[in-house]
Structure formats: structure tokens, C-alpha cells
N, CA and C atoms as an extended XYZ file, in Angstrom:
237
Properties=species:S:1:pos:R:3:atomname:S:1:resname:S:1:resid:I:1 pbc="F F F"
N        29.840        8.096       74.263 N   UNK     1
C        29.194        8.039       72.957 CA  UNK     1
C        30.073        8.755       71.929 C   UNK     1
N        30.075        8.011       70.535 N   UNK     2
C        31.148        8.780       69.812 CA  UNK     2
C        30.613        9.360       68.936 C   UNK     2
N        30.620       10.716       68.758 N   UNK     3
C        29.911       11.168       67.123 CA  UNK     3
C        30.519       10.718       66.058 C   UNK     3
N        31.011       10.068       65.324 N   UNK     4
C        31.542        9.973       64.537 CA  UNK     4
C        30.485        8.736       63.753 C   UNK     4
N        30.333        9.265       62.491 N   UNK     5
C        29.310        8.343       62.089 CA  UNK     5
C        29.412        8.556       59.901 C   UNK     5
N        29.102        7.486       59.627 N   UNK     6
C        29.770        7.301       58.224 CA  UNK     6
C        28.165        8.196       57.612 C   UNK     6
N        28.323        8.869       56.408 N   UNK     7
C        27.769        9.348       55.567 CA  UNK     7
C        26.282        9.342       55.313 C   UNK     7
N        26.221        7.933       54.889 N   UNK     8
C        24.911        7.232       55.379 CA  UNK     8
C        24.201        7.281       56.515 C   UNK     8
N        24.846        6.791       57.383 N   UNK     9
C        24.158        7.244       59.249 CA  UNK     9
C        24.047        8.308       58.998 C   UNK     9
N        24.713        9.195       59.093 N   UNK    10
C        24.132       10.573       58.865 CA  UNK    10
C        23.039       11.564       58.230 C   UNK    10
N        23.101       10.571       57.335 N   UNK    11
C        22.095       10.678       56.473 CA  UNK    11
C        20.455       10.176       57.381 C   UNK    11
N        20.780        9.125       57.923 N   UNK    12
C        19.296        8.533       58.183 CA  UNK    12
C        19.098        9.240       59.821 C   UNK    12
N        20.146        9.752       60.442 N   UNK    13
C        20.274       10.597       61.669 CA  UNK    13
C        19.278       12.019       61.337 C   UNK    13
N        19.889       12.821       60.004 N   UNK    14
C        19.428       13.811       59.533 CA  UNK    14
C        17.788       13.775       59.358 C   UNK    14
N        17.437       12.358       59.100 N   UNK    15
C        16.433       12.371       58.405 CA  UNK    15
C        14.936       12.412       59.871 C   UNK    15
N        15.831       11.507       60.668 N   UNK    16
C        14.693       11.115       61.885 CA  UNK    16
C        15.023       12.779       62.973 C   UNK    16
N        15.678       13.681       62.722 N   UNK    17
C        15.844       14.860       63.381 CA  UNK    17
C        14.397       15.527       62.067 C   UNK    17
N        14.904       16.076       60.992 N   UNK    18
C        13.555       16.598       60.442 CA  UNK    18
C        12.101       15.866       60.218 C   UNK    18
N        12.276       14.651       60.476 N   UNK    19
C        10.816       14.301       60.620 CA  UNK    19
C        10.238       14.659       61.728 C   UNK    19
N        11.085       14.428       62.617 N   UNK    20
C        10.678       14.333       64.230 CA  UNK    20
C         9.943       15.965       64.176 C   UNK    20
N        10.922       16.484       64.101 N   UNK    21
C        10.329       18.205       63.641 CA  UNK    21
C         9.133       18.930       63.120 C   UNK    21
N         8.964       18.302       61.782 N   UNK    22
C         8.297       18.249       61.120 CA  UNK    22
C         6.557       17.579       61.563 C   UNK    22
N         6.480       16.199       61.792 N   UNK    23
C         5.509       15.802       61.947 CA  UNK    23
C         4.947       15.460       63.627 C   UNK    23
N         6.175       16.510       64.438 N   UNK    24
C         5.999       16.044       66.301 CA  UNK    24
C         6.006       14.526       66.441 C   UNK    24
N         6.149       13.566       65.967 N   UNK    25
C         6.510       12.368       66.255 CA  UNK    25
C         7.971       11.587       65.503 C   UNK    25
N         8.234       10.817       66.264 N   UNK    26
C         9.649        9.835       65.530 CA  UNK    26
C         8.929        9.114       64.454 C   UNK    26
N        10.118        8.879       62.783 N   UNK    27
C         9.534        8.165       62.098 CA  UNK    27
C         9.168        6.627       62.531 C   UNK    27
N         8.190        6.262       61.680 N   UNK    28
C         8.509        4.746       61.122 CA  UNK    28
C         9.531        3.987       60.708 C   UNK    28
N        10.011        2.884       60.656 N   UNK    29
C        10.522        2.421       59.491 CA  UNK    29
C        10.503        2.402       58.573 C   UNK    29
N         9.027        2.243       58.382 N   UNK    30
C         8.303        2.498       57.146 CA  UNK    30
C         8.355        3.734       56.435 C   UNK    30
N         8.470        4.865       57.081 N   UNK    31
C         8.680        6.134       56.757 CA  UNK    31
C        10.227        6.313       56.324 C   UNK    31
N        11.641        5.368       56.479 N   UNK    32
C        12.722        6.050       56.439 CA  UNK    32
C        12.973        4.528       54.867 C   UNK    32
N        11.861        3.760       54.877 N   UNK    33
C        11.898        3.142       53.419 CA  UNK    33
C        11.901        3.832       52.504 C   UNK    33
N        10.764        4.488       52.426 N   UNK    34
C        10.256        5.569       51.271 CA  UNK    34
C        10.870        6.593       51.225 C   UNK    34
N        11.606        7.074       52.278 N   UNK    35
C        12.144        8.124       51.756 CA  UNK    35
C        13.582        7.869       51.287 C   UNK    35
N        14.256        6.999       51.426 N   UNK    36
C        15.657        6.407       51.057 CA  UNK    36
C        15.647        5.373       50.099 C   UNK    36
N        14.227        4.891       49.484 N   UNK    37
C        14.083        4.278       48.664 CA  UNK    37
C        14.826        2.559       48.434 C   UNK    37
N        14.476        2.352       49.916 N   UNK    38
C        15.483        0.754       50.841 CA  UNK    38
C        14.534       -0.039       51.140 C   UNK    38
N        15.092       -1.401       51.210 N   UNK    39
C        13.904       -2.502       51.634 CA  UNK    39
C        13.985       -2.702       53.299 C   UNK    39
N        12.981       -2.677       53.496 N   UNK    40
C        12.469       -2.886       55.362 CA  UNK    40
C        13.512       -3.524       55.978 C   UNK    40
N        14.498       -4.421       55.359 N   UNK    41
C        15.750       -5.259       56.145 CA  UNK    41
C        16.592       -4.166       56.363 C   UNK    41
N        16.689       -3.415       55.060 N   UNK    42
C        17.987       -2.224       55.026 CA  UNK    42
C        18.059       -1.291       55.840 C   UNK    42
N        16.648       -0.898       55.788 N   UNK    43
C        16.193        0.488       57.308 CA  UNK    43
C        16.275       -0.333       58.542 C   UNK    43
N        15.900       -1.375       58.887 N   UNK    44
C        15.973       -1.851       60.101 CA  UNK    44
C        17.528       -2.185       60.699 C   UNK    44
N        18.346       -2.623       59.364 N   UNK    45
C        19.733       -3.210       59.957 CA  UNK    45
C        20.623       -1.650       60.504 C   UNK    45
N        19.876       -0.616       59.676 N   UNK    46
C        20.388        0.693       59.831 CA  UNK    46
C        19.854        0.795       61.285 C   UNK    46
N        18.922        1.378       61.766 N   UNK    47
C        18.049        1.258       62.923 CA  UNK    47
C        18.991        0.699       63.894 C   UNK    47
N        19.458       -0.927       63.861 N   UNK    48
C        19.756       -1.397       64.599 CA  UNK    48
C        21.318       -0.848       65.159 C   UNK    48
N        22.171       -0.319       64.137 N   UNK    49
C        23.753       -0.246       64.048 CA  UNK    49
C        23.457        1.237       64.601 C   UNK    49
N        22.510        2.150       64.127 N   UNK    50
C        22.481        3.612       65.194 CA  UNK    50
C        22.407        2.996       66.634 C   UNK    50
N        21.446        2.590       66.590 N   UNK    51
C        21.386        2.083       68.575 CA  UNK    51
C        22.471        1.502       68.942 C   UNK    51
N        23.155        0.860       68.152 N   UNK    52
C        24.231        0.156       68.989 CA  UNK    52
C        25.507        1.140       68.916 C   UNK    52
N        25.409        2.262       67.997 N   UNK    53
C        26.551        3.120       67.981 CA  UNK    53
C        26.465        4.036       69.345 C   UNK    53
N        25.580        4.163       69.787 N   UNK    54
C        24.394        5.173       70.588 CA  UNK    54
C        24.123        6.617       70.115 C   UNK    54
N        24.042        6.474       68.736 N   UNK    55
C        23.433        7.393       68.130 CA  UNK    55
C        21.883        7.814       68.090 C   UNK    55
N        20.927        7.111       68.526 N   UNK    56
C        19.532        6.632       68.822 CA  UNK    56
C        19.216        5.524       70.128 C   UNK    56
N        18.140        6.014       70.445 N   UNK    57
C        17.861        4.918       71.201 CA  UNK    57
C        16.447        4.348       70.911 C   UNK    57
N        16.190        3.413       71.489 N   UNK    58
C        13.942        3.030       71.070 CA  UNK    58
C        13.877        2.109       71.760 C   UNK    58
N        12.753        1.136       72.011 N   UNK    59
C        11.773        0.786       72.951 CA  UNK    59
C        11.580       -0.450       71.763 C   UNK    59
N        11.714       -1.675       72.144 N   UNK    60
C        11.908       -2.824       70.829 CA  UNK    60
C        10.366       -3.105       71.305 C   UNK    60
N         9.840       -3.456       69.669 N   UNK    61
C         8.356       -3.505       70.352 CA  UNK    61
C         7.438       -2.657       70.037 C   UNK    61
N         7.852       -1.220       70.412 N   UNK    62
C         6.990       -0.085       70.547 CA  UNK    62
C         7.174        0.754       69.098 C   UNK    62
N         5.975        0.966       68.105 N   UNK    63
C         6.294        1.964       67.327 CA  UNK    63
C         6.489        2.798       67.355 C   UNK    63
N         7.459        3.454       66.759 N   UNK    64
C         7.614        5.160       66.737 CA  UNK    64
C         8.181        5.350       67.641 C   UNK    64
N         9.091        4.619       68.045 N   UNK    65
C         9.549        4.828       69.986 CA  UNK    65
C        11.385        5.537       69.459 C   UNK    65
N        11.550        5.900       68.448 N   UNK    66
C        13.033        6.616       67.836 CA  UNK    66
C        13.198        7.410       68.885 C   UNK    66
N        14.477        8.008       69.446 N   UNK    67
C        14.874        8.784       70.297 CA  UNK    67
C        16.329        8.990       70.195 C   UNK    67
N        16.155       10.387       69.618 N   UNK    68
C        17.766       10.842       68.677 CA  UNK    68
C        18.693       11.044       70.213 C   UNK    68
N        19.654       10.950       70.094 N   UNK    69
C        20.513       11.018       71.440 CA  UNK    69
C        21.404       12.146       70.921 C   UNK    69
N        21.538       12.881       69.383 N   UNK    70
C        22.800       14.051       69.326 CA  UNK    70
C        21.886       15.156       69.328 C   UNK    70
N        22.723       16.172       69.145 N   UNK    71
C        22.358       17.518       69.670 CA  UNK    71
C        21.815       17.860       67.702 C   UNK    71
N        21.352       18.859       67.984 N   UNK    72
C        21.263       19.410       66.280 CA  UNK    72
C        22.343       19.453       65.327 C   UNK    72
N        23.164       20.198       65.750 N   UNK    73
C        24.221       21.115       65.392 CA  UNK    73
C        25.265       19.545       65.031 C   UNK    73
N        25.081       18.600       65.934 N   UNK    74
C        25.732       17.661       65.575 CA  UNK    74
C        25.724       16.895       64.037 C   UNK    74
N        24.638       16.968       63.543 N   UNK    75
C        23.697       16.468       62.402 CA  UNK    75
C        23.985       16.942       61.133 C   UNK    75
N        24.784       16.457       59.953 N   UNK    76
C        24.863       17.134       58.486 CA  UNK    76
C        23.190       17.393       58.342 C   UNK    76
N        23.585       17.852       57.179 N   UNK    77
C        22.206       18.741       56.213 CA  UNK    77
C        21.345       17.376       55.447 C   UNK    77
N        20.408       17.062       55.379 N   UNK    78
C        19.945       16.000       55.056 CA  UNK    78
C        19.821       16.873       53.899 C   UNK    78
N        19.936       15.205       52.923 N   UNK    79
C        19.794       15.852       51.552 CA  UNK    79
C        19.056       14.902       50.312 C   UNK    79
């Protein structure tokens, strides 16, 4: 698995680490719309390019099934 991940990923990496935190469950999609202010294609095509980086993993199908695969420390500062 490679950490190396562009700005953006990072960004939406950052984001599903403090939600997860925050609310004890993985976001929505729906949840990483509103907060990035993106249409449901945009979060999902994102979604899809973390899993295939193996930056995330999930359960196709299952809501809320996000499952961060880096460590913390790995993760910029969401902002």
C-alpha cells in the first residue's frame, strides 16, 4: 500500500478519520457532500479511487461500511 496521496485525498482521508472520531461511526457519502460542498458523483468517484489506492476499504452495498486503512499520524490536518 502506498501512502502517497494528492491533496484532495487527503483531504477527504482527513475528513472520514475526524468524523469517524467524532460521531463513533464512518461517514456517509452524503456526509462528505456537505461538507466539501461536491455532487454525490464527485464524493463517490473519490470513494471509489481511495479504495482502489488502498487508502480505505468498505463493503459495496452496505452503508457506512468506510474503513480507513492509514495510521493517524499518516493523515494531514483537515482543513
Amino acid at each position: 500500500m502506498t501512502t502517497s496521496f494528492t491533496d484532495k485525498q487527503g483531504q477527504y482521508l482527513a475528513f472520514i478519520y475526524a468524523y469517524q472520531r467524532l460521531h463513533k461511526q464512518p461517514p456517509a457519502e452524503a456526509d462528505m457532500q456537505r461538507h466539501f460542498g461536491v455532487t454525490p458523483p464527485t464524493v463517490h468517484q473519490m470513494v471509489i479511487k481511495l479504495e482502489q489506492r488502498g487508502f480505505i476499504q468498505r463493503t459495496p452495498g452496505k452503508p457506512r461500511s468506510i474503513k480507513l486503512l492509514l495510521k493517524p499520524e499518516q493523515l494531514p490536518v483537515l482543513r
